[in-house]
C-alpha positions as CSV (number, residue, x, y, z in Angstrom):
1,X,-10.5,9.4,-33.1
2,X,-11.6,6.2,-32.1
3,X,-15.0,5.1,-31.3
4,X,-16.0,5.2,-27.7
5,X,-18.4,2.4,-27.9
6,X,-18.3,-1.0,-26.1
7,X,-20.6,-4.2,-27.5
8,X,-23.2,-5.7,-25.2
9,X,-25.0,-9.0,-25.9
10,X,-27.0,-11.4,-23.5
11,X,-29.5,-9.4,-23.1
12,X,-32.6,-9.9,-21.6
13,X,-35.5,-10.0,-24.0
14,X,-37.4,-8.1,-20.7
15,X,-35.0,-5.2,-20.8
16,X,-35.4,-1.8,-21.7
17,X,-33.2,0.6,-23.1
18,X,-34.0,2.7,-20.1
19,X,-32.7,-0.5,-17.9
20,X,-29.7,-0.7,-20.0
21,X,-29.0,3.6,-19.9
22,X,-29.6,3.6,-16.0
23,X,-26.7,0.5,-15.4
24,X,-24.3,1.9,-17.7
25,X,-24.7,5.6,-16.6
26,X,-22.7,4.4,-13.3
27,X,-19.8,4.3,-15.9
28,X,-19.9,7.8,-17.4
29,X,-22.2,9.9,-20.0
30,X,-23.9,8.0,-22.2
31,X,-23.6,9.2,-26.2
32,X,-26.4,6.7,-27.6
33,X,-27.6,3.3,-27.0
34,X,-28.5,1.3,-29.7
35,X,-30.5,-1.7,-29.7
36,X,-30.5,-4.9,-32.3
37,X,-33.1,-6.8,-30.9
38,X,-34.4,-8.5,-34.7
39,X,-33.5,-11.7,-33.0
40,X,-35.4,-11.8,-29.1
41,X,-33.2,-14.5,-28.6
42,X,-30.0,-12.7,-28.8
43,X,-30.2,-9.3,-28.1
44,X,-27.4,-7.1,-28.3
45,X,-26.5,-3.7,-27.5
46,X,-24.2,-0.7,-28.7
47,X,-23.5,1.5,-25.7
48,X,-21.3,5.1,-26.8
49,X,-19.8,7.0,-24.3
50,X,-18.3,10.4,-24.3
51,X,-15.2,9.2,-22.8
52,X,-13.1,6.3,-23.3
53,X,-12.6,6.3,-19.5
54,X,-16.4,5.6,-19.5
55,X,-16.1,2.6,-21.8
56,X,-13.1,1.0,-19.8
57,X,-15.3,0.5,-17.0
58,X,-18.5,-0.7,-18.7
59,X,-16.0,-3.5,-19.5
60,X,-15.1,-4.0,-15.9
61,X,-18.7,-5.3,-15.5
62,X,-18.3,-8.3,-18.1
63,X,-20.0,-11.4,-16.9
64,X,-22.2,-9.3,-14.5
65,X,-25.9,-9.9,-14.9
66,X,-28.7,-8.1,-15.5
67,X,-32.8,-8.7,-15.6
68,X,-31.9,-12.0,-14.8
69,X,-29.5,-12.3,-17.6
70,X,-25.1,-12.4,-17.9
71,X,-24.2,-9.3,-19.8
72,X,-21.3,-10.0,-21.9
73,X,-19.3,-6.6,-22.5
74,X,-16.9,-6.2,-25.0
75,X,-14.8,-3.7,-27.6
76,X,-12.5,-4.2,-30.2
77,X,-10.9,-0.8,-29.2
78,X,-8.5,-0.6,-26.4
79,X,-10.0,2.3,-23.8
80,X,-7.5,3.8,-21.7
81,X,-7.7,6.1,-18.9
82,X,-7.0,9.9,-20.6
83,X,-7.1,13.0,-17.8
84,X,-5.8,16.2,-19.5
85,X,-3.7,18.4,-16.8
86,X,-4.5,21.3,-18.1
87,X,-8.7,20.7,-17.7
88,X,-7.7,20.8,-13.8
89,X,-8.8,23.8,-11.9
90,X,-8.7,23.8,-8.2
91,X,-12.7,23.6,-6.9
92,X,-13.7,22.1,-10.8
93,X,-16.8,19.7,-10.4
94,X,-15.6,16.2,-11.7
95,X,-17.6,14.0,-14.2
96,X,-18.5,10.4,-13.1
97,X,-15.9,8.9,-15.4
98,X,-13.4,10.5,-13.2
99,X,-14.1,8.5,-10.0
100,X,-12.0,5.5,-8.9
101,X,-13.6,2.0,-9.9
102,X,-13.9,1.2,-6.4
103,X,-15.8,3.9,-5.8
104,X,-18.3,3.2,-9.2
105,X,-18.9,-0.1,-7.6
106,X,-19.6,1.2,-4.2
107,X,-22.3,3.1,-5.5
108,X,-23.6,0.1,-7.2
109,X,-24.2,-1.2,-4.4
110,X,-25.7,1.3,-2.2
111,X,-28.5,1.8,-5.3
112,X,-29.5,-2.1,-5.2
113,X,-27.6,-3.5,-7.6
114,X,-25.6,-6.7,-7.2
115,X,-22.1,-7.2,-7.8
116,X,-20.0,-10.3,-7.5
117,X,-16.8,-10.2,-5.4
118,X,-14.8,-11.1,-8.4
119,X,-16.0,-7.8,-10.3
120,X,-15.5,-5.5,-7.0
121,X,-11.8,-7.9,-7.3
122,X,-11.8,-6.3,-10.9
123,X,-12.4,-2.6,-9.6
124,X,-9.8,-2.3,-7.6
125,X,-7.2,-3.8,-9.6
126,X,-8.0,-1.3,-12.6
127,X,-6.9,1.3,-9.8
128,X,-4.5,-0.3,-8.1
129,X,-2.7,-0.7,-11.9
130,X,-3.9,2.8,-13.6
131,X,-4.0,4.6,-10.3
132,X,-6.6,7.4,-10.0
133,X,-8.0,9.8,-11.8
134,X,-5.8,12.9,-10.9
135,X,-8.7,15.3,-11.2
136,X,-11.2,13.3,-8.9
137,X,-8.0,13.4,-6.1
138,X,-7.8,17.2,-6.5
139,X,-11.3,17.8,-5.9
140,X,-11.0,15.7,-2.6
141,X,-7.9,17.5,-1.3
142,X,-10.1,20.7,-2.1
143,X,-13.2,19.5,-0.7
144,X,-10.8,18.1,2.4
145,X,-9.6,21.8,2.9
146,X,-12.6,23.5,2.7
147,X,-15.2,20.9,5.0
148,X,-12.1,21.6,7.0
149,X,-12.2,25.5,7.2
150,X,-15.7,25.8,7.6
151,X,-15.7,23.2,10.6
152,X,-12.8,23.7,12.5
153,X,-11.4,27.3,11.1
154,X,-8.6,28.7,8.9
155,X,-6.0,26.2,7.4
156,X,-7.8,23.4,8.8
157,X,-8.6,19.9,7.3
158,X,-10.7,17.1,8.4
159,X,-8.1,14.3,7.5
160,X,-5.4,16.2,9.7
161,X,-7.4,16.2,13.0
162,X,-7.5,12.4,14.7
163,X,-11.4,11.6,15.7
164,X,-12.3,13.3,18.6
165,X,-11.9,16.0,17.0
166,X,-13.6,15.3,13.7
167,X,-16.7,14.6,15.7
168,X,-17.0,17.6,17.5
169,X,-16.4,19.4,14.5
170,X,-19.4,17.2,12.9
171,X,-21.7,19.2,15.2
172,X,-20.9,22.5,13.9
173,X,-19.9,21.4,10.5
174,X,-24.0,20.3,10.5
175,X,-25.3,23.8,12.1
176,X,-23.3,25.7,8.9
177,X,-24.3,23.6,5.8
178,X,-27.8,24.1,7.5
179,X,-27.4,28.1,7.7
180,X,-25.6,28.3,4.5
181,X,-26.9,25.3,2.3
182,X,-24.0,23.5,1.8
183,X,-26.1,20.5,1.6
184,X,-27.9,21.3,-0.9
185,X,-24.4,21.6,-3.7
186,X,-23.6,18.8,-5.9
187,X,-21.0,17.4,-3.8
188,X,-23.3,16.6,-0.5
189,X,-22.3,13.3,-0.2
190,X,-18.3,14.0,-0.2
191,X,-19.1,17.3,1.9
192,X,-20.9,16.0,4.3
193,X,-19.2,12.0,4.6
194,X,-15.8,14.1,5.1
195,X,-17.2,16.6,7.9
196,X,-18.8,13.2,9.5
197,X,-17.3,11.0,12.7
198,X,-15.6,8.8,9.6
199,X,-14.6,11.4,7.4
200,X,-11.2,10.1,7.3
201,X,-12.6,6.7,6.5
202,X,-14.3,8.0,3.3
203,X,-11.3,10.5,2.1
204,X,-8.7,7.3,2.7
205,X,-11.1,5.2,0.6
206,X,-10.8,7.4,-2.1
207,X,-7.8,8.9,-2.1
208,X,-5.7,4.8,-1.1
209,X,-5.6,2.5,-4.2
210,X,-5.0,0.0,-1.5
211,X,-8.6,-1.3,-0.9
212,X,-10.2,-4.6,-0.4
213,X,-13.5,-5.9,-1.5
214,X,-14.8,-5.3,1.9
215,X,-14.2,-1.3,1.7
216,X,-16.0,-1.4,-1.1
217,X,-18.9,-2.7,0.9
218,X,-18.5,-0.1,3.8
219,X,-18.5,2.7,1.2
220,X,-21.5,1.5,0.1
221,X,-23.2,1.6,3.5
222,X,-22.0,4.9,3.9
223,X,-23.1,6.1,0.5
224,X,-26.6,4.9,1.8
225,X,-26.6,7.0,4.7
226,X,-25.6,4.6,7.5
227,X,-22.3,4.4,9.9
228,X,-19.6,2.4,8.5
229,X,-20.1,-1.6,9.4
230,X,-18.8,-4.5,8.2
231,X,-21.3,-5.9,5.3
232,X,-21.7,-9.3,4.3
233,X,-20.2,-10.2,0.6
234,X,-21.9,-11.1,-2.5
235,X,-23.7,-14.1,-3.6
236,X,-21.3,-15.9,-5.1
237,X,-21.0,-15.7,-9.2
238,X,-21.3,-12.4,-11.3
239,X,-24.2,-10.7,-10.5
240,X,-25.2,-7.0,-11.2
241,X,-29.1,-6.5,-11.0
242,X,-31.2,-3.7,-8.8
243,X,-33.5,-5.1,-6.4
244,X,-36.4,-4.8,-7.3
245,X,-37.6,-1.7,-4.9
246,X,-34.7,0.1,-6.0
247,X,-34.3,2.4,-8.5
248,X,-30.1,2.2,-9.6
249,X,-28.7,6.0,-10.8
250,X,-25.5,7.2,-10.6
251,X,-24.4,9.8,-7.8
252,X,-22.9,12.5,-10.3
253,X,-21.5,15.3,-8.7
């Protein structure tokens, strides 16, 4: 078997392994990161993932920056997107790797980090071309089925009711993941986005490979906790840094 690896150079002389784990976690588990920094001036990077899914988006964010510095990202192997049918179970917790690019990016964003409107461009085309991961849609019709029963009753879904309904059923939706602790699960952002006013926002942004780079904005307002609103774009170039009161990590579910 290949290696699942992918080269990194332009590397800050400032950053950290711990900078360089926390960006690339967005993309998937992290194996190992190793670290050639004999010369400060060009320091380089070997990131290994578990998954070559994982690698294949680490290159999505080539030319993005970093401490101040533009990360190229490289491999000479090609990564493609592998999902084994038969590791899909109905209700199976998905792995990072399994999430649409657009979605990555989104939460990106919503941690602090920076990303140019030509590597959101990049995101979605990667899903637009491979399509989505068939796992990570399962979970969402599941999750869509089940926000749905406990809100509205049996053989209900949130995606099937139009909005006045979806907001009425937000209010009791709320009162039984306080009772029960559904809030508290791994899935709390999907559970509760979907059971929310614009659930049928966030289930058609994950579930549509049609997106623009503007979606990917909204997502990551409402990953942040806010109602969905139109968000101004990147600075222009590629640019992928935290600000600096934020602290970026992955939403893993």
């Amino acid at each position: 078997m290949s290696e699942v690896t992918v080269d990194v150079s332009g590397i800050s002389p400032t950053t950290t392994e711990d900078q360089l784990f926390d960006f690339f976690s967005f993309c998937g588990k992290i194996k190992s990161i190793k670290i050639n920094d004999e010369d400060p001036k060009k320091k380089t990077a070997l990131v290994a993932f578990e998954k070559h899914s994982a690698a294949k988006t680490a290159l999505m964010l080539n030319g993005g920056t970093l401490d101040g510095a533009t990360l190229t990202v490289t491999s000479d192997v090609e990564h493609a997107d592998h999902h084994d049918p038969h590791d899909q179970h109905a209700g199976e917790s998905f792995e990072q790797s399994d999430k649409p690019r657009a979605g990555i990016a989104a939460e990106y964003l919503a941690k602090g980090y920076k990303l140019s409107d030509q590597i959101l461009q990049r995101a979605i085309e990667i899903d637009t071309k491979q399509g989505i991961s068939s796992k990570f849609l399962s979970y969402m019709t599941n999750l869509d089925k089940s926000v749905g029963q406990r809100a509205l009753g049996p053989d209900q879904t949130i995606s099937g009711k139009v909005q006045s309904a979806i907001k009425d059923a937000h209010t009791r939706a709320k009162s039984v993941d306080e009772q029960k602790g559904y809030t508290k699960v791994a899935h709390e952002y999907y559970s509760k986005a979907l059971s929310s006013p614009f659930g049928q926002s966030v289930l058609s942004f994950y579930t549509n490979t049609s997106k623009q780079v503007v979606d990917i904005h909204q997502e990551a307002i409402r990953i942040k906790g806010h109602a969905p609103a139109p968000a101004p774009t990147a600075a222009a170039g590629s640019e992928a840094q935290p600000e600096p009161s934020t602290q970026a990590a992955p939403t893993v579910v």
